[in-house]
C-alpha positions in Angstrom: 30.3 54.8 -3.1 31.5 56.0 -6.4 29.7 55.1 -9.1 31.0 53.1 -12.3 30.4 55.4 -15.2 32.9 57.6 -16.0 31.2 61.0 -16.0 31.9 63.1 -19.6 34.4 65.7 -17.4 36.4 62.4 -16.3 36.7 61.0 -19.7 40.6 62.1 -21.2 40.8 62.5 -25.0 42.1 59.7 -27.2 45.8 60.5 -28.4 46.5 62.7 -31.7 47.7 59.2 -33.5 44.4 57.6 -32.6 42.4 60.4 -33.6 44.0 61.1 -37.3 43.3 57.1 -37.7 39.7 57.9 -36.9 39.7 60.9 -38.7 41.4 59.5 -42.0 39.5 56.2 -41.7 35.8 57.8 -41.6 36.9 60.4 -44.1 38.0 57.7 -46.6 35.4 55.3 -45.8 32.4 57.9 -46.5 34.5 58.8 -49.7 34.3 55.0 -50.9 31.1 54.6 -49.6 30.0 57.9 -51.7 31.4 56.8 -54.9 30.3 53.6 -54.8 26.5 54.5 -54.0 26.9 57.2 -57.1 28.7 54.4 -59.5 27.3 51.1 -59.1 24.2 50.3 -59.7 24.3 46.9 -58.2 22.5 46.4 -54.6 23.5 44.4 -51.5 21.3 41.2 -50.8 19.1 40.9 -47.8 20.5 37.7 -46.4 17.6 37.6 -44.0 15.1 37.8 -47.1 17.2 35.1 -49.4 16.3 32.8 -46.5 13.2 33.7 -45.3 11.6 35.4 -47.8 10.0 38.3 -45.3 11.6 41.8 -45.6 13.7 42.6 -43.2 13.7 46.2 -41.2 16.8 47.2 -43.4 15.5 45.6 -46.5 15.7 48.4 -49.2 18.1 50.7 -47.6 20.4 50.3 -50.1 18.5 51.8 -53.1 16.8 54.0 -50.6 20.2 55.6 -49.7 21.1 55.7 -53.3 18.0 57.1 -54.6 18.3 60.0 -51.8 21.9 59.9 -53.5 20.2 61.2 -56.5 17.7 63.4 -55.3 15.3 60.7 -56.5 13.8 61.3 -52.9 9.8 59.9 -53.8 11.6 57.0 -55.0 14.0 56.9 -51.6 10.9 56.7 -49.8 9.2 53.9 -51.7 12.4 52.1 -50.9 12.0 52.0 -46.9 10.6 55.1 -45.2 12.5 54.0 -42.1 15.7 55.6 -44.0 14.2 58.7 -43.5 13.0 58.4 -39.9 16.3 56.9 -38.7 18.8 57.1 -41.0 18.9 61.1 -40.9 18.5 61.7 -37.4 21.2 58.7 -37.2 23.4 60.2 -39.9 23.5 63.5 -38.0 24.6 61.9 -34.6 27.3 60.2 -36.5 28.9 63.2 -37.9 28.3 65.3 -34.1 30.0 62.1 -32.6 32.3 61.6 -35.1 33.3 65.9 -34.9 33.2 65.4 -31.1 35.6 63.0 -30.7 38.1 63.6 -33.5 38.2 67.7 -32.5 37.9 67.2 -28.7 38.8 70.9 -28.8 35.0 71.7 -30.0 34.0 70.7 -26.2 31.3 69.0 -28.0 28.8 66.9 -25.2 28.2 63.4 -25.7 24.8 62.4 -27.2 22.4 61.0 -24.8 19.4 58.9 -26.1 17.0 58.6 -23.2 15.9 54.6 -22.4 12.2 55.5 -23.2 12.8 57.2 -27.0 15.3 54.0 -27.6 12.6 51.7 -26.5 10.6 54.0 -28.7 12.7 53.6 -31.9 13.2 49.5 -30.9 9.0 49.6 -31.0 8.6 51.4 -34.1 11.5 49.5 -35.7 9.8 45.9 -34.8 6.2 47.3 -35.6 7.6 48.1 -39.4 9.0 45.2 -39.5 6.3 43.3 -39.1 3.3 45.4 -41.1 5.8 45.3 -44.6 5.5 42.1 -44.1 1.6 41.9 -43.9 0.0 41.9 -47.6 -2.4 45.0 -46.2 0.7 47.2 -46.3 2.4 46.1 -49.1 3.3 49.7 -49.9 5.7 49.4 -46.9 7.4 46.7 -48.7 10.6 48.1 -50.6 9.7 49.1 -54.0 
């Protein structure tokens, strides 16, 4: 019986086309991004707290990734702290992923997140979200 996931070996690269799209795309939407987090001051609204009123996980992010921007990083954590524990380690598996696919000639290997760490990182996610929430750990709440 053969099984239903492609195994990495199996996998054929995307065409050259498709890969300069990616390439360009990423390239000039990191640019934008970049420029706009160095620029404008002006943050993005939490829809989730405009209703609610709780913080969301994300809540803060915005500044966060600004402040770090900056080198402002005591500020960046004040912010939300979960930029830090995720957002890096995320940040770097974006830019492996993002080398491994658009320069398939790197032989780069797929990154594999074990079901235990990301029930691990779904845990820790929900467990912030709730305590910034709590008025004992207010200082989890984004500056």
């Amino acid at each position: 019986m053969r099984s239903h996931f492609l195994r990495e070996s199996d996998a054929k690269p995307l065409p050259l086309a498709a890969r300069l799209l990616i390439g360009a795309g990423t390239v000039i939407g990191a640019a934008l991004t970049l420029y706009y987090i160095l620029h404008i001051r002006t943050g993005i609204t939490c829809a989730f707290h405009d209703l609610t009123g709780w913080y969301c996980p994300g809540c803060g992010t915005c500044r966060a990734i600004q402040a770090f921007a900056h080198g402002r990083f005591r500020e960046m954590l004040s912010y939300n702290i979960m930029t830090v524990f995720l957002g890096i380690p995320a940040g770097i598996i974006f830019v492996h992923e993002y080398l491994r696919i658009v320069f398939p000639s790197l032989r780069l290997r797929a990154v594999f997140i074990p079901q235990r760490a990301a029930a691990g990182i779904t845990a820790a996610l929900l467990l912030f979200w709730v305590l910034r929430n709590i008025p004992a750990f207010s200082f989890l709440a984004p500056g």
